[in-house]
N, C-alpha and C positions, 0 to 999 in steps of 0.2 A: 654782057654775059657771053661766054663763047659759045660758039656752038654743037661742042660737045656737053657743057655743064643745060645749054638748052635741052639738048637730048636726053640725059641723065633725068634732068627733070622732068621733061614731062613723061618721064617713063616710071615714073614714080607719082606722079598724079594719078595716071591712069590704073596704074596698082589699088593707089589708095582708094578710089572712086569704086573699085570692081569692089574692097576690102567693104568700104561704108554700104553697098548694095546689098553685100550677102549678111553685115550685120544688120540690115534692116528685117531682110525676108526670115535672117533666126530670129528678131524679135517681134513676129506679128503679134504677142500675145502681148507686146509693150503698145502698141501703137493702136489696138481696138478700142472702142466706147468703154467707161468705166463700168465695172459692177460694180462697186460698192462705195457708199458714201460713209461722212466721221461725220456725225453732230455733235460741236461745241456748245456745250450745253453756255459758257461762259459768255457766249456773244450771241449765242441762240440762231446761228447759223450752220447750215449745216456744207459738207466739201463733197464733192467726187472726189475719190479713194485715188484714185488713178489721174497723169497727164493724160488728154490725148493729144497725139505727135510730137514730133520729132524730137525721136529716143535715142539717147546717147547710149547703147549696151555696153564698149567697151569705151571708159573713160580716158583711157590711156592717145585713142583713137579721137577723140574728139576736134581738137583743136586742126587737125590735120588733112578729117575729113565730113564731122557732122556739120561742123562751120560753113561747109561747100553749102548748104542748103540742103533740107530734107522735104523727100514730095508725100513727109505725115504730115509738116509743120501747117499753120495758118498762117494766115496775115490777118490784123487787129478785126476788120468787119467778118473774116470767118469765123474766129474765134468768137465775136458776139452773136454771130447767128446760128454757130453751132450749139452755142450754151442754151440760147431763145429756144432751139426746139427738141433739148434733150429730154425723153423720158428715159427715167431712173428708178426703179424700186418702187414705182407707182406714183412716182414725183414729177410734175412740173415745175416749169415756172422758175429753169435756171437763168446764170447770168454771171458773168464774169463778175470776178472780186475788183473793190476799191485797192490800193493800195497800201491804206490804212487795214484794211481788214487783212490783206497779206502779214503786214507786218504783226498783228494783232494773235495771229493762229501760226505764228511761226518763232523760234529761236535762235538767236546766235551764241555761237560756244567754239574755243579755241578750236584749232585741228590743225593737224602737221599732214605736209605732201604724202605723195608726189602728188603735184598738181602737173597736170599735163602742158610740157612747152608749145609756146607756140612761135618757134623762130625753128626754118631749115635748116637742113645735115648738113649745108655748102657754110653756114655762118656759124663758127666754131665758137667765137670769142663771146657772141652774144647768147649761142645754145649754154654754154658752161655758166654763164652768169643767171640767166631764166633757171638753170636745173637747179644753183645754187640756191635762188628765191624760192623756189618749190620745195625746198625741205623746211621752210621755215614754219613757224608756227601762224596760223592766221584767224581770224574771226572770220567763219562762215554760217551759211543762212541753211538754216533745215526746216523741215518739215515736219519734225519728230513727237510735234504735241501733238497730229493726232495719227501719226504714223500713215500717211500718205506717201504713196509711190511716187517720187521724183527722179526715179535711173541714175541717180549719181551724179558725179561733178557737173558743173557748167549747164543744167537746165536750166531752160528758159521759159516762164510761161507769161501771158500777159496779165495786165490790169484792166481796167475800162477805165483809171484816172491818164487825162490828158496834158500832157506838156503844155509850158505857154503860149508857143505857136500853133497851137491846136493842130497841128500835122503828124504828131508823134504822141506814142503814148508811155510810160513805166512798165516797163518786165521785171521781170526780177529772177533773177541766177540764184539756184542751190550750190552749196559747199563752193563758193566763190570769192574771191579777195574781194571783189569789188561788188555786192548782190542785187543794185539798185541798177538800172538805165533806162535809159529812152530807145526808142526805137520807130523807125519809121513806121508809118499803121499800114502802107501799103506796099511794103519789098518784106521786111524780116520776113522769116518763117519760123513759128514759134510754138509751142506748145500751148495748151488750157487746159488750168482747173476752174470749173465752174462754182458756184454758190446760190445758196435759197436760205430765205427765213424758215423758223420751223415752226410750226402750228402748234395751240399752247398744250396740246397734249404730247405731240410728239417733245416738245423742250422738256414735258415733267419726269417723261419717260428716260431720257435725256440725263435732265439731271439724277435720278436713280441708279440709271448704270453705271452714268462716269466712264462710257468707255476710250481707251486711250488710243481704239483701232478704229478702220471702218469695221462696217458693215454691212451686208447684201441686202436685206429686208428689215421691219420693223419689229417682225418677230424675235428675231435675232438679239436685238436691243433689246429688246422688255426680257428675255431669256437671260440676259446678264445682270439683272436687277440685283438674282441672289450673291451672284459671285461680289459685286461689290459691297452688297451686305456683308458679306464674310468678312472682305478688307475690312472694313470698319469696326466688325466688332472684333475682328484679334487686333487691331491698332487700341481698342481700349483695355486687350486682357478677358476681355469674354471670348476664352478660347473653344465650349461649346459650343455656345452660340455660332460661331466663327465656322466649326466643324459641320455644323447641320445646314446653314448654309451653303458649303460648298458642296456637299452631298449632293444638295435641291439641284446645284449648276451643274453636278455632272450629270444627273438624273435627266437633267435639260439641255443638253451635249452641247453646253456653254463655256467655249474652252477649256475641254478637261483638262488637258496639261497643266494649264493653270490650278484646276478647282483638286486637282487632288496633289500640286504642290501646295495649295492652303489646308488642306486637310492632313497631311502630312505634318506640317510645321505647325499646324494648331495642337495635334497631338502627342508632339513634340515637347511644347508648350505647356501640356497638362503631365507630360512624365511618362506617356503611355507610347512607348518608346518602337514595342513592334509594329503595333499600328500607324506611325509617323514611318518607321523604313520600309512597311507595304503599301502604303500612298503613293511614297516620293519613287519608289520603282514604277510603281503604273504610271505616274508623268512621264518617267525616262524612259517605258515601254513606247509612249506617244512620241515623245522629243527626245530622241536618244540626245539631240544637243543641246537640252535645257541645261544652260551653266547655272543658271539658281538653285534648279534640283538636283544636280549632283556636287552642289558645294552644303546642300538643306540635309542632303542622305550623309555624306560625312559625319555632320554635325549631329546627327541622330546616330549611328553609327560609336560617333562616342561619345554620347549622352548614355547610349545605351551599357557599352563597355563601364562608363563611370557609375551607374546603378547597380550592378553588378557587386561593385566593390564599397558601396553603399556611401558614394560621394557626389556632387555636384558635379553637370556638368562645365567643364571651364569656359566655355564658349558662348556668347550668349545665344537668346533666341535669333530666326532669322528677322530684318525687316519686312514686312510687307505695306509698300507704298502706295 
């Protein structure tokens, strides 16, 4: 290499290095102790809500400069002795996840780029062929069952399952072509999500709410009992029932957004059309960017126009999943 493309270079490391610093210091709010955990009621374990370390903020950035190393990330015996002495929502008695349990509370599902290059400005031939692969469609690994914070492409967090050489252990990468690898237990620097079994009341509590988010306390949980009552009973057609329940969750400021877009669309559902378009506005009062609730308010909107004129409306009900 010459030694002006030297210069060039490393004038652009040092860019990127100062670039990955100031995206760490904007995302302190990625890189602190989790609040909040997800109980899968399905395996009866329960997750911190959150990685801790080493936060990718801007994806676009990673490959170029999170990959230098991050001084959030662990290495495999930090990552198990930070889980050992996490207190959480009144919880002990964490512990990094098996591999299998990874696999277990996560899904893969198609997704197109951009996925971030990782070949220099100086290497033309091989940057246009990486960008070209990156618009492709790919099988990546999310998070998304119980909506855990992963920061986006190319996170890494560990496992406690060990490789054959017992020197390395399995990471595993979100929204990535490749989700699986090893990793030395003593250089990487990596992220962790912790884990715990859940005690047989918290699992009952667990399986009641069915919630598909974390959450901060226990309270919280048992607070969502009604809301997923509701789900159940407008998925059979018992659309009061469905309505009184969600009432209870707003009553119990268990995501109202939610609890008064099912109240909205339950009374939708029974024909009583003003009260479904003064529900679904109080959601979109909460989440002006609820797309369910303002595709829910449409659909009432001209339920309501087609009662009017003493017809059906065309459209069906909404789903609630």
């Amino acid at each position: 290499m010459s030694a002006s493309k030297s210069a060039v270079r490393a004038v652009l490391e040092f860019l990127c290095l100062i670039l990955f610093c100031t995206q760490c210091c904007l995302a302190q709010g990625w890189t602190k102790d989790p609040t909040t955990w997800w109980p899968d009621s399905s395996t009866g374990l329960m997750w911190t809500g959150q990685v801790r370390g080493n936060p990718h903020p801007n994806p676009k950035d990673q490959f170029a400069c999170c990959q230098m190393g991050s001084s959030n990330g662990l290495n495999w015996q930090q990552a198990n002795d930070y889980c050992a002495s996490l207190q959480l929502g009144g919880f002990a008695g964490w512990r990094l996840p098996t591999l299998d349990e990874v696999k277990a509370a996560t899904v893969m599902r198609k997704t197109v780029g951009p996925y971030p290059t990782s070949y220099g400005a100086e290497n033309k031939a091989m940057r246009e062929q990486d960008d070209a692969v990156s618009q492709m469609p790919y099988d990546g690994l999310f998070f998304t069952k119980g909506g855990i914070n992963t920061f986006g492409p190319g996170m890494m967090i560990w496992t406690s399952t060990l490789s054959s050489d017992a020197k390395s252990a399995w990471t595993v990468a979100f929204e990535s072509y490749n989700p699986f690898f090893t990793s030395l237990m003593v250089y990487a620097s990596v992220g962790a999500v912790c884990v715990r079994p859940m005690e047989a009341d918290l699992l009952q509590a667990a399986k009641a709410a069915e919630v598909n988010h974390p959450v901060p306390d226990l309270q919280t949980l048992q607070n969502s009992i009604p809301l997923n009552k509701a789900r159940l009973a407008y998925q059979t057609g018992n659309y009061q029932k469905s309505v009184s329940q969600a009432q209870l969750a707003v009553s119990l400021k268990a995501d109202p957004a939610t609890a008064y877009w099912g109240i909205g669309i339950s009374y939708g559902s029974l024909g009583q059309w003003d009260q479904a378009i003064s529900n679904l506005e109080s959601a979109l009062a909460i989440d002006k960017n609820y797309r369910d609730a303002e595709n829910a308010l449409k659909w009432a909107k001209d339920g309501q126009k087609a009662a009017k004129k003493g017809k059906q409306p065309k459209e069906p009900s909404p789903k609630w999943n």
